[in-house]
C-alpha positions in Angstrom: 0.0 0.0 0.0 1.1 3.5 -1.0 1.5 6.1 1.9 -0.9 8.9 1.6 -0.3 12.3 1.3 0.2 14.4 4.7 -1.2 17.6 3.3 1.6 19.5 6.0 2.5 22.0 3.7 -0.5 23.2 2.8 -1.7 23.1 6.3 0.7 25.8 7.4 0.0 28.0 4.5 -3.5 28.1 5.6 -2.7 28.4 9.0 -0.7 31.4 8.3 -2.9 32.9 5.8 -6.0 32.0 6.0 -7.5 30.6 9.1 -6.0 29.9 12.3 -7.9 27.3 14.5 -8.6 25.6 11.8 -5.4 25.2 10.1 -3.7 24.2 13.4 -5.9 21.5 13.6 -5.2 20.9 9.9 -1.4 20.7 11.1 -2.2 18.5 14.0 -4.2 16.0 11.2 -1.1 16.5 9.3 1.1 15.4 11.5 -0.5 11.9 12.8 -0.7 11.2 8.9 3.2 11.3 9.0 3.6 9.5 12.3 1.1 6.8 11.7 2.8 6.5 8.1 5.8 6.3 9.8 4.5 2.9 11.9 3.0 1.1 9.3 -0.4 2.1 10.0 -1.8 3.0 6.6 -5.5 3.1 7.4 -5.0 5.7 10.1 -2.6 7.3 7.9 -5.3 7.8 5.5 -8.2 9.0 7.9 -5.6 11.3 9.2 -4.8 12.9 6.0 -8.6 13.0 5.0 -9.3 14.7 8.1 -5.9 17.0 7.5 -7.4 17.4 3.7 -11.2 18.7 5.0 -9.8 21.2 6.8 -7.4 22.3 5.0 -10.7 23.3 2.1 -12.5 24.7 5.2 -10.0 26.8 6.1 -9.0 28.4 2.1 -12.8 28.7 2.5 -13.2 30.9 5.1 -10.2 32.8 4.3 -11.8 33.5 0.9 -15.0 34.6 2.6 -13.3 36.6 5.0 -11.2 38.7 2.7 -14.5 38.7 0.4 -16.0 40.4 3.2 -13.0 42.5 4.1 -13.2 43.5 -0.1 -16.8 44.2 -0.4 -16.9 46.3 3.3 -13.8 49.0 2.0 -15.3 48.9 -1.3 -18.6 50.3 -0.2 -17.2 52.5 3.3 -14.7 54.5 0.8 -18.2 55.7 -2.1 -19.1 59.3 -1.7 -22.1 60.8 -2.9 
């Protein structure tokens, strides 16, 4: 069986520049993917990783919605009339 992916890097991106709680638990998902892989444990590996890989979308999610937000509010506090 292959090792799957650990999706580490990508959790700290998002951690940094996107959302925090959310990408530290992405990191902490991340991390038991490598361990388990580590140990032979393959199944875990792979929940780990999906779990790792679900928040990593949640968290490019809200960071997209959050600078959406961030966009949209300057946009319409700077219009004069």
């Amino acid at each position: 069986m292959t090792a799957p992916r650990t999706y580490m890097v990508p959790a700290v991106l998002v951690t940094v520049l996107c959302f925090l709680p959310t990408g530290i638990a992405a990191i902490v998902f991340a991390a038991q993917a490598g361990s388990r892989t580590s140990v032979g444990d393959f199944q875990g590996a792979a929940e780990a990783s999906r779990k790792a890989r679900i928040l990593v979308y949640t968290s490019v999610g809200i960071g997209v919605l959050f600078w959406l937000f961030v966009i949209i509010g300057a946009a319409s506090g700077s219009s004069t009339s």
